[in-house]
Backbone as a chain_set.jsonl record, in Angstrom:
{"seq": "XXXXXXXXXXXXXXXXXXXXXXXXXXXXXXXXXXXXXXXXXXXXXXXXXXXXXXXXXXXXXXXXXXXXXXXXXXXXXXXXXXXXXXXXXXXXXXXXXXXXXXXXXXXXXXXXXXXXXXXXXXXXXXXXXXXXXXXXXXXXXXXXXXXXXXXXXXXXXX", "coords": {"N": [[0.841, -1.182, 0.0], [-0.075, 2.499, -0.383], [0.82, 5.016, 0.759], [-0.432, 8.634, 0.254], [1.248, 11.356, -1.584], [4.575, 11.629, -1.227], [7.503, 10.512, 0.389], [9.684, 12.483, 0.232], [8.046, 14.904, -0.351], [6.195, 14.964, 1.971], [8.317, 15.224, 4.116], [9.126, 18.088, 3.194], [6.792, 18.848, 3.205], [6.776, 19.377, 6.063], [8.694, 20.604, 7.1], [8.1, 23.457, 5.298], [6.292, 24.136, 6.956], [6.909, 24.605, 9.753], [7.357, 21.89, 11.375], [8.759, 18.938, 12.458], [9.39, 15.639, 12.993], [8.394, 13.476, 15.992], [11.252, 12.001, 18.118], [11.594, 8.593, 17.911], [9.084, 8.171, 15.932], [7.485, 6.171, 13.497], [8.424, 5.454, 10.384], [8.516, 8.014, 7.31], [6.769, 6.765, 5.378], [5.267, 4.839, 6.417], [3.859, 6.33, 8.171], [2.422, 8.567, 6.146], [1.324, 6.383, 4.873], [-0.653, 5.613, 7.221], [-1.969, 8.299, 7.488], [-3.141, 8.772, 5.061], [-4.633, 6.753, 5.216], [-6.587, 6.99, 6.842], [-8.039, 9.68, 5.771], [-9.288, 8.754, 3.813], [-10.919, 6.92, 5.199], [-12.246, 8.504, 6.451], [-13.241, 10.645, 4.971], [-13.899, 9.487, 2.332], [-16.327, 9.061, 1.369], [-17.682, 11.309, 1.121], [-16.442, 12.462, -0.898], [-16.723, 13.769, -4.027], [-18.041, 11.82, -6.703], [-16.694, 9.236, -8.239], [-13.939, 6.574, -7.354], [-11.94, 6.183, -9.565], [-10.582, 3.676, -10.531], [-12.654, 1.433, -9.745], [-14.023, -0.335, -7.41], [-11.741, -2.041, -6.324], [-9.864, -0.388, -6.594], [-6.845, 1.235, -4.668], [-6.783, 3.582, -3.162], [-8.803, 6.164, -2.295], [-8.638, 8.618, -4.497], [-7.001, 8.821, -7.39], [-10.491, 9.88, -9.047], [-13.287, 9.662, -10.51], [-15.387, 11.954, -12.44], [-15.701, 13.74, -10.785], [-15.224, 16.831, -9.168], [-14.497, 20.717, -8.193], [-15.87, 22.383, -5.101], [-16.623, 24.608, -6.379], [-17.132, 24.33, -9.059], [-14.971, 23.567, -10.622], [-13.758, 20.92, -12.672], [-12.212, 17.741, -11.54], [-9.73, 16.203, -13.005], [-9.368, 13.07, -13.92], [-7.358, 11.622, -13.795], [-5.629, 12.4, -11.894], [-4.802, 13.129, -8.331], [-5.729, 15.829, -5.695], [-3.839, 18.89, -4.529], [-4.847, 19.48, -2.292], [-5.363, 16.93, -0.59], [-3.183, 15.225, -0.766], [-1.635, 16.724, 1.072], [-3.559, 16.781, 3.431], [-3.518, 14.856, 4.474], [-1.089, 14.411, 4.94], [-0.675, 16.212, 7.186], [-2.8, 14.68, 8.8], [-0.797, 12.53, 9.033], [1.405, 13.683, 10.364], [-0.211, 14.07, 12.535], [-1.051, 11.802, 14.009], [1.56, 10.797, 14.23], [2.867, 12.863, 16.455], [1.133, 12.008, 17.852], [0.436, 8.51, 18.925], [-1.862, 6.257, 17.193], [-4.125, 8.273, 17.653], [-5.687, 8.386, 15.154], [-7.358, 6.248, 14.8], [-9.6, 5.829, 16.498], [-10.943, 3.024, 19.234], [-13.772, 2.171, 20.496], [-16.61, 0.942, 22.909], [-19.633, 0.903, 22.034], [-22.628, 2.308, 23.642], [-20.92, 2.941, 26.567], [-20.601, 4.521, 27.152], [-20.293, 7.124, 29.87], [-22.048, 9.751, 31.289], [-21.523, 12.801, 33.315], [-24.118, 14.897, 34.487], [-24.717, 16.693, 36.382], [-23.394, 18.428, 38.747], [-22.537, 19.338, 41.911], [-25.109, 20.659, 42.42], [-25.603, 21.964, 39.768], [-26.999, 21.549, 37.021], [-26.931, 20.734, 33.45], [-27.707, 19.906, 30.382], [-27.078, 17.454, 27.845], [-25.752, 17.308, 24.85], [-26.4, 15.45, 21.892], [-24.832, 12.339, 21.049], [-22.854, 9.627, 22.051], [-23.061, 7.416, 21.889], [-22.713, 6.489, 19.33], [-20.963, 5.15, 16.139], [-20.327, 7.102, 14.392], [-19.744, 9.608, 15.983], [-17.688, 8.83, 17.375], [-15.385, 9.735, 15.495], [-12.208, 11.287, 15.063], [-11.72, 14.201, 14.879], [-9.591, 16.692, 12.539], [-9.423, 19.597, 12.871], [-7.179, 21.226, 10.91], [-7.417, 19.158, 8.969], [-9.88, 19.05, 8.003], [-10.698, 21.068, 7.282], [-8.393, 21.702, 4.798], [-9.908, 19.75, 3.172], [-11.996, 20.573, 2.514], [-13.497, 21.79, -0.001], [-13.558, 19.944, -1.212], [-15.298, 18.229, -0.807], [-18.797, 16.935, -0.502], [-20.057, 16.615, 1.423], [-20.967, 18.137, 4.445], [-19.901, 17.362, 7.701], [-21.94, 16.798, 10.023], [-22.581, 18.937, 12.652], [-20.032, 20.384, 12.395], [-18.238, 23.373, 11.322], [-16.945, 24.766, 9.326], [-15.196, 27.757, 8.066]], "CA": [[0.0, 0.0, 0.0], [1.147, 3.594, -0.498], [0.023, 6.806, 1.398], [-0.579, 9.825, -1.047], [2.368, 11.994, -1.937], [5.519, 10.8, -1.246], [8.418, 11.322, 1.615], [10.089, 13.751, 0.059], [6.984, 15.688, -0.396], [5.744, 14.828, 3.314], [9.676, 16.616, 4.512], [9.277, 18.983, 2.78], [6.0, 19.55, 3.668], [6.681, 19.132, 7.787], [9.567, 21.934, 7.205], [7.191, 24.656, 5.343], [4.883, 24.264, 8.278], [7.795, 24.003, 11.077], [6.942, 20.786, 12.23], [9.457, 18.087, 12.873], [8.813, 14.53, 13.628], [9.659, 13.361, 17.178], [12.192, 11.016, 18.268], [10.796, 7.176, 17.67], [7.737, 8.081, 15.158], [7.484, 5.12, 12.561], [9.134, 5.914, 9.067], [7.554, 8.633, 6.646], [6.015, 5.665, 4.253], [4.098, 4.343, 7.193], [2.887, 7.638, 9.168], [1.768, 8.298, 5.08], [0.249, 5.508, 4.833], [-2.072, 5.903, 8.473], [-2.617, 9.626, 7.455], [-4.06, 8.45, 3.867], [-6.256, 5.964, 5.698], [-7.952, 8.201, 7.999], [-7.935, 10.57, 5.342], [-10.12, 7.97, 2.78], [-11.917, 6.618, 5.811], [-13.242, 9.808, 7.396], [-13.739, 11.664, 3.828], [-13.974, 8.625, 1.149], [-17.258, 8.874, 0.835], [-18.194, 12.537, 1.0], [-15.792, 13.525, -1.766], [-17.577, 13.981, -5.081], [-17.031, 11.306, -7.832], [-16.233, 7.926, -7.627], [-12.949, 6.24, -7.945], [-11.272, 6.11, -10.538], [-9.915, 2.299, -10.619], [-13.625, 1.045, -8.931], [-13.756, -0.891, -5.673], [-10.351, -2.415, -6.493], [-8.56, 0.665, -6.451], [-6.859, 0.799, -2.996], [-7.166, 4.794, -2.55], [-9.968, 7.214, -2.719], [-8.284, 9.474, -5.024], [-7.705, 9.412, -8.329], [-11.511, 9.862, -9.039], [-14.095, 10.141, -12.288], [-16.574, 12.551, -12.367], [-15.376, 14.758, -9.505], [-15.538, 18.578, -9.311], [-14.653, 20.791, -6.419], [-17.246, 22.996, -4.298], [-16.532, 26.183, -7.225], [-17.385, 24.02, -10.101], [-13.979, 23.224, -11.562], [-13.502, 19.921, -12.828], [-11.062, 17.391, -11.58], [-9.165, 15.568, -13.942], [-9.692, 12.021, -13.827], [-5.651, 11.077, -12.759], [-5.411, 13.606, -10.624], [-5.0, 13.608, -6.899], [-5.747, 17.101, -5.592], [-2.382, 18.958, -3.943], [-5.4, 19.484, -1.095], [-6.157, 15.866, -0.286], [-2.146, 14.768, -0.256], [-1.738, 17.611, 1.852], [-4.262, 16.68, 4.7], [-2.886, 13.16, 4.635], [0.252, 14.909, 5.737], [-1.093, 16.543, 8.323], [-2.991, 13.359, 9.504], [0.748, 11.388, 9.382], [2.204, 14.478, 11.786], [-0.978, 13.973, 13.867], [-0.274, 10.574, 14.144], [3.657, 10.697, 14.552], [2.517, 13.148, 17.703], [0.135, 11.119, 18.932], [0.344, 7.316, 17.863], [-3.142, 5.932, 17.47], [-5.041, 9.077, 17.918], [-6.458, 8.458, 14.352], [-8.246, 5.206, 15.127], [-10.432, 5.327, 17.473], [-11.943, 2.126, 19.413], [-14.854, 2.177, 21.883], [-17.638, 0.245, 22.738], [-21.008, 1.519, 21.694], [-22.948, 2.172, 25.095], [-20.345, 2.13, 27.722], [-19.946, 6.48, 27.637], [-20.965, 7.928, 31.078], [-21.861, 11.328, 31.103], [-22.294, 13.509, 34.068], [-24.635, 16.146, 34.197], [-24.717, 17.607, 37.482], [-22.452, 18.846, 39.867], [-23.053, 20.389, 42.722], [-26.412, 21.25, 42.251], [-25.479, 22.606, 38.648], [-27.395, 20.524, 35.726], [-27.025, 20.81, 32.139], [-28.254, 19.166, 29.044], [-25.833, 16.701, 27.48], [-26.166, 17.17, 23.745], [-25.561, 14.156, 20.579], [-24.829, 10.615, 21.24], [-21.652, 9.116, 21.879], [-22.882, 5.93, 21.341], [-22.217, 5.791, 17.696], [-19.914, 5.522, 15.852], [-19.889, 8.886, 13.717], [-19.339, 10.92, 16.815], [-16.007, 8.536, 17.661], [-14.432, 9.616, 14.711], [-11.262, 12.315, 15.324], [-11.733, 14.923, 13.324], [-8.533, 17.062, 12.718], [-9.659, 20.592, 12.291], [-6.997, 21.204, 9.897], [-7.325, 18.402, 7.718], [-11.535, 19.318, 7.702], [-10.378, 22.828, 6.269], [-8.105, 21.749, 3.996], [-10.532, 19.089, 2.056], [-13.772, 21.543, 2.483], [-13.193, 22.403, -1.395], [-13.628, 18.786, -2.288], [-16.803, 17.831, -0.084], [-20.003, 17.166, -0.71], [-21.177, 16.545, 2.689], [-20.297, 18.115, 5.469], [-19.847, 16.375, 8.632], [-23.003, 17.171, 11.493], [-22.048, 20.01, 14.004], [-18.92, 21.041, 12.223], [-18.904, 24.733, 10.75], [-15.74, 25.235, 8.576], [-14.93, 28.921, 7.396]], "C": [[0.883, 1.242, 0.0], [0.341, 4.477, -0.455], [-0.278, 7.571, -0.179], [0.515, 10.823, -1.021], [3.33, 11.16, -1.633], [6.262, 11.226, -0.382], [9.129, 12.049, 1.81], [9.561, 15.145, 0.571], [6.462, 16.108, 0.73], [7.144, 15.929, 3.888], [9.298, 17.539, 4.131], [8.122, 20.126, 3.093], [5.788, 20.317, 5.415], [7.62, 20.491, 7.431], [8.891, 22.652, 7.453], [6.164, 24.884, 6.416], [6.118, 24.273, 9.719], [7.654, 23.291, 11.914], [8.37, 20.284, 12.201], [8.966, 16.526, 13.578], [9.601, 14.107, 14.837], [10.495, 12.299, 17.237], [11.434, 9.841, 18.351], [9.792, 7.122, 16.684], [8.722, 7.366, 13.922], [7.884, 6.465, 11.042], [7.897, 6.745, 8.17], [6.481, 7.957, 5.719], [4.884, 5.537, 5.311], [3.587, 5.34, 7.897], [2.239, 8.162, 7.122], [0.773, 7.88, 4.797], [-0.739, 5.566, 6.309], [-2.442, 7.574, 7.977], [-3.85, 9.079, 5.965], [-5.219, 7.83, 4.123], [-6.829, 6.735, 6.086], [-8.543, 9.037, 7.18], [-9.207, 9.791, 3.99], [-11.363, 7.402, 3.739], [-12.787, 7.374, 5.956], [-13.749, 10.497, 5.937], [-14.032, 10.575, 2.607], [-15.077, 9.09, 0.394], [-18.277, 10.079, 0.581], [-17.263, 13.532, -0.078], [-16.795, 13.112, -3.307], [-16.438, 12.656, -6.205], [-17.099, 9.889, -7.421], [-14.596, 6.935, -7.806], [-12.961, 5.642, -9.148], [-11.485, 4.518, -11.583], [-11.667, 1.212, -9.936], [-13.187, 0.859, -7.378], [-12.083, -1.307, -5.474], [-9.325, -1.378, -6.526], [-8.335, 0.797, -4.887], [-6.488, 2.026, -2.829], [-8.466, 5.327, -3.01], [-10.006, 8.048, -4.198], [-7.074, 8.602, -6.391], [-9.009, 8.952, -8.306], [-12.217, 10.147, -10.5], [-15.089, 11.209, -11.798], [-16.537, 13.952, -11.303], [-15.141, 16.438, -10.06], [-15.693, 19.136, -7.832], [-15.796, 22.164, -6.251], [-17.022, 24.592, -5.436], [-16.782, 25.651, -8.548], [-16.115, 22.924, -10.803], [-13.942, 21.762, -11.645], [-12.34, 19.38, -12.504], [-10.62, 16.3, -12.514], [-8.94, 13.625, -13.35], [-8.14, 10.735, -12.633], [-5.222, 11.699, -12.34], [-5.788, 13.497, -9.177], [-4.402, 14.71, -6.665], [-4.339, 17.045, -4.54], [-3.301, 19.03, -2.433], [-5.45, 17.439, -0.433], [-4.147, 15.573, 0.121], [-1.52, 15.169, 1.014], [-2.703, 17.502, 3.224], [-4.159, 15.476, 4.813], [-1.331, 13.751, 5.249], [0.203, 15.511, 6.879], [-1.552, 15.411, 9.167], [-1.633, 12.452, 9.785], [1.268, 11.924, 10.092], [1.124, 14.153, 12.924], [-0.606, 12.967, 14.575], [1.062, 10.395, 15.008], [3.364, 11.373, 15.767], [2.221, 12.433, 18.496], [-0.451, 9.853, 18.538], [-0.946, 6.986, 18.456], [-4.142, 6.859, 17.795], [-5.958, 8.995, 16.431], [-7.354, 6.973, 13.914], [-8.938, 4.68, 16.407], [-11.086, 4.05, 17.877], [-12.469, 2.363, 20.689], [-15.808, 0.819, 21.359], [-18.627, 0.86, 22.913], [-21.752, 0.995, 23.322], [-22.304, 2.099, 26.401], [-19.977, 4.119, 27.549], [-21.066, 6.73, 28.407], [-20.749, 9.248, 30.732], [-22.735, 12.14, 31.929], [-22.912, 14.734, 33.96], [-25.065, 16.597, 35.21], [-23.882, 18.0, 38.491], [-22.871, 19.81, 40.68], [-24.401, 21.632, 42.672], [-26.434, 22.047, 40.518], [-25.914, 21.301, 37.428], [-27.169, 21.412, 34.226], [-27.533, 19.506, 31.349], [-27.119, 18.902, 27.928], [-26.442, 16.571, 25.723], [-25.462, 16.336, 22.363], [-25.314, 12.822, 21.474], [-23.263, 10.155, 21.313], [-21.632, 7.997, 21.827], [-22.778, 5.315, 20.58], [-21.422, 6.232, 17.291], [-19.352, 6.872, 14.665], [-19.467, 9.824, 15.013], [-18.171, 10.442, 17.673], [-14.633, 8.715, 16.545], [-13.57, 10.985, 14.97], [-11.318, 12.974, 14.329], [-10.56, 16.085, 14.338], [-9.153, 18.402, 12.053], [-8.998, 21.019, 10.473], [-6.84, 20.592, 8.369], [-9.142, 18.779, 6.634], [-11.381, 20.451, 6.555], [-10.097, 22.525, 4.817], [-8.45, 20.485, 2.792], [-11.769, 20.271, 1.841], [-14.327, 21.645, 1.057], [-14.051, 21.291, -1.604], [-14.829, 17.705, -1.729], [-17.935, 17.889, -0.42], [-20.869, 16.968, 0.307], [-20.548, 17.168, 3.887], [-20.546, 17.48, 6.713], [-20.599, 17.202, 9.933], [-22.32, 17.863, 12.532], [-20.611, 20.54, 13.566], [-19.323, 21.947, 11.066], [-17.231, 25.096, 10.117], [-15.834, 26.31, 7.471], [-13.982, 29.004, 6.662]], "O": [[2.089, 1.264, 0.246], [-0.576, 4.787, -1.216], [-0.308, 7.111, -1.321], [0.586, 11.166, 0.159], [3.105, 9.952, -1.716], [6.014, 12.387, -0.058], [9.477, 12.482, 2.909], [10.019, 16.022, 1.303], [6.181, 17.299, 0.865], [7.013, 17.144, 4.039], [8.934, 18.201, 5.103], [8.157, 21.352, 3.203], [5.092, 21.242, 5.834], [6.993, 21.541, 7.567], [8.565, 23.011, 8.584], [5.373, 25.82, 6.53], [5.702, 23.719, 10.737], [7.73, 23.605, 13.102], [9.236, 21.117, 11.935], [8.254, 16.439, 14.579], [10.821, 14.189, 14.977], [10.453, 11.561, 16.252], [10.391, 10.032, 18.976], [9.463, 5.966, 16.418], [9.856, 7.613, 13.51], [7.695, 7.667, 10.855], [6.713, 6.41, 8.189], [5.46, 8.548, 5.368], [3.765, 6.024, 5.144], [2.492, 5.0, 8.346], [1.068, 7.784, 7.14], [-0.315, 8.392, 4.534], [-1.92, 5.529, 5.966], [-3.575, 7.883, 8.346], [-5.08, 9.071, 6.003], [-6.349, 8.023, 3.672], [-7.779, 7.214, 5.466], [-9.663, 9.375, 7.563], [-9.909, 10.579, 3.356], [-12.524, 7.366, 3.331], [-13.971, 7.161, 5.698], [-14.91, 10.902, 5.992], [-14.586, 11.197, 1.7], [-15.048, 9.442, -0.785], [-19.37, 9.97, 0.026], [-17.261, 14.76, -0.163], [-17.478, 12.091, -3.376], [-15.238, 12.504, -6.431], [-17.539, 9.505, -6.337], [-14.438, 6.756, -9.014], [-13.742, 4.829, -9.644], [-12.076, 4.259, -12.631], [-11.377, 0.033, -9.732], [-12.478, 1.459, -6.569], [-11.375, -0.879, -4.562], [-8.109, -1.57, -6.487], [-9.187, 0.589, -4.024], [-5.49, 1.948, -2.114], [-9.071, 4.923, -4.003], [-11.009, 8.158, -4.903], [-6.353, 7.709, -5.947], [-9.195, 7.864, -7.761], [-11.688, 10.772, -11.419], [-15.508, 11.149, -10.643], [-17.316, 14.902, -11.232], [-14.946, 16.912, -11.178], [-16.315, 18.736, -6.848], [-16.373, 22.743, -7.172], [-17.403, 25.654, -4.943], [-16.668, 26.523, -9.41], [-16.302, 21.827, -11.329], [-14.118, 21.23, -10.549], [-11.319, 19.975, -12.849], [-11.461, 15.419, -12.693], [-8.306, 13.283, -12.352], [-8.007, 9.92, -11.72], [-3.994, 11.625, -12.351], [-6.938, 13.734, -8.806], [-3.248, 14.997, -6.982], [-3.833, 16.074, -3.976], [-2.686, 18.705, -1.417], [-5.813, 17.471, 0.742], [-3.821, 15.739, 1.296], [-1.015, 14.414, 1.845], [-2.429, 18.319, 4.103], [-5.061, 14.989, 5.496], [-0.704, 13.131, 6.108], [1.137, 15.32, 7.658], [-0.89, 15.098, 10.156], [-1.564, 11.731, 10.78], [1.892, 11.206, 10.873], [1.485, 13.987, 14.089], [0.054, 13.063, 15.61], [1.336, 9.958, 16.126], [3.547, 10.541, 16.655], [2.73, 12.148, 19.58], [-1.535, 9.806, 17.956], [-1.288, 7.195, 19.621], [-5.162, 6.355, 18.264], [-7.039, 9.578, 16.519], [-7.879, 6.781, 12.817], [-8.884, 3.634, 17.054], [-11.899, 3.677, 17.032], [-11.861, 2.669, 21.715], [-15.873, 0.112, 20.354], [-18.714, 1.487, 23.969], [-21.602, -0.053, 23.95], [-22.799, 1.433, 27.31], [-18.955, 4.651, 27.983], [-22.258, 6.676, 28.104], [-19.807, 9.8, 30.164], [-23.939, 12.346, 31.776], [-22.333, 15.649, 33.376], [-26.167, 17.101, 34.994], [-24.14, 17.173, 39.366], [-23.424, 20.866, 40.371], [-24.519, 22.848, 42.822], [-27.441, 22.693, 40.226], [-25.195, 20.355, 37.11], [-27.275, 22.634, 34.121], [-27.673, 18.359, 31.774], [-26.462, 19.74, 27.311], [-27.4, 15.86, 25.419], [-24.331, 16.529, 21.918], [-25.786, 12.614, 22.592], [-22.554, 10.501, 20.368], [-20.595, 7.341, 21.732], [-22.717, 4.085, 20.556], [-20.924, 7.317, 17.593], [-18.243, 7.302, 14.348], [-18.788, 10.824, 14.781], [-17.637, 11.177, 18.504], [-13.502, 8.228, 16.569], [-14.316, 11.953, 15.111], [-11.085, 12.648, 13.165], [-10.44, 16.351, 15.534], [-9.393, 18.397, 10.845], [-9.605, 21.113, 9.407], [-6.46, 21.026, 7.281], [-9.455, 18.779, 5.443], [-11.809, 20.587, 5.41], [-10.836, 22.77, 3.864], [-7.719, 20.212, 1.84], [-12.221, 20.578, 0.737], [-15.547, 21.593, 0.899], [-15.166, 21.464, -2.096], [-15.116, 16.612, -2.217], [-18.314, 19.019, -0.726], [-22.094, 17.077, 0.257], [-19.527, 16.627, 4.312], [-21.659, 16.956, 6.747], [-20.031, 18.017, 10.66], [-21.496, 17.286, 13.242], [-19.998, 21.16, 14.435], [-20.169, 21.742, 10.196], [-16.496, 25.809, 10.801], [-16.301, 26.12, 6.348], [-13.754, 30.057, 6.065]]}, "num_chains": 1, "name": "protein.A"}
């Protein structure tokens, strides 16, 4: 399997942003490759289009039919510089914080207090499914927004 851009591309990208990966994070191929997943999981199916290659293609991206949120058409063997780009971000999230982009719970087992000291509130959404265990990475949300056709319940990206 093989992330989206490449490890050059990923350096080069961690620089222009003044990141740095820390001491022990898994090799740029494989933080790549977990950013791309998350990055096909969480958005696969809300980007416009369908792949390319069908079911058998083993990324999201290249796509047929696709067009981003201003009209423009995307070109059929084309993965956008946005989409490689928030797969790079997801592989620094990652490399930070290993396993923060796969969440596991068990459906029904979230407590949630709502009073303290005589102070109640109203506990709002469900955490018992699994759309509201998925990590969403502000900046990766941003930088697909273009290429969305759905946006994702309670998130407001300017």
């Amino acid at each position: 399997m093989a992330g989206y851009g490449d490890d050059t591309g990923f350096t080069d990208w961690l620089t222009a942003n003044g990141y740095s990966l820390p001491d022990g994070a898994p090799s740029a191929a494989v933080l790549r490759q977990r950013g791309s997943t998350y990055v096909d999981g969480t958005y696969g199916s809300r980007f416009a289009g369908q792949p390319a290659g069908g079911v058998i293609q083993e990324r999201e991206w290249p796509r047929t039919g696709a067009a981003d949120r201003y009209g423009m058409d995307i070109p059929d063997s084309t993965v956008p510089q946005r989409v490689i780009e928030a797969s790079y971000h997801a592989a620094y999230a990652e490399a930070v914080t290993p396993g923060s982009l796969s969440t596991t719970y068990t459906p029904g087992t979230a407590k949630v207090l709502t009073e303290v000291k005589g102070i109640k509130w109203e506990v709002v959404g469900d955490a018992t499914k699994a759309g509201s265990m998925i990590p969403v990475i502000s900046a990766v949300e941003g930088k697909l927004a273009p290429l969305l056709v759905q946006p994702v319940p309670g998130i407001i990206v300017v």
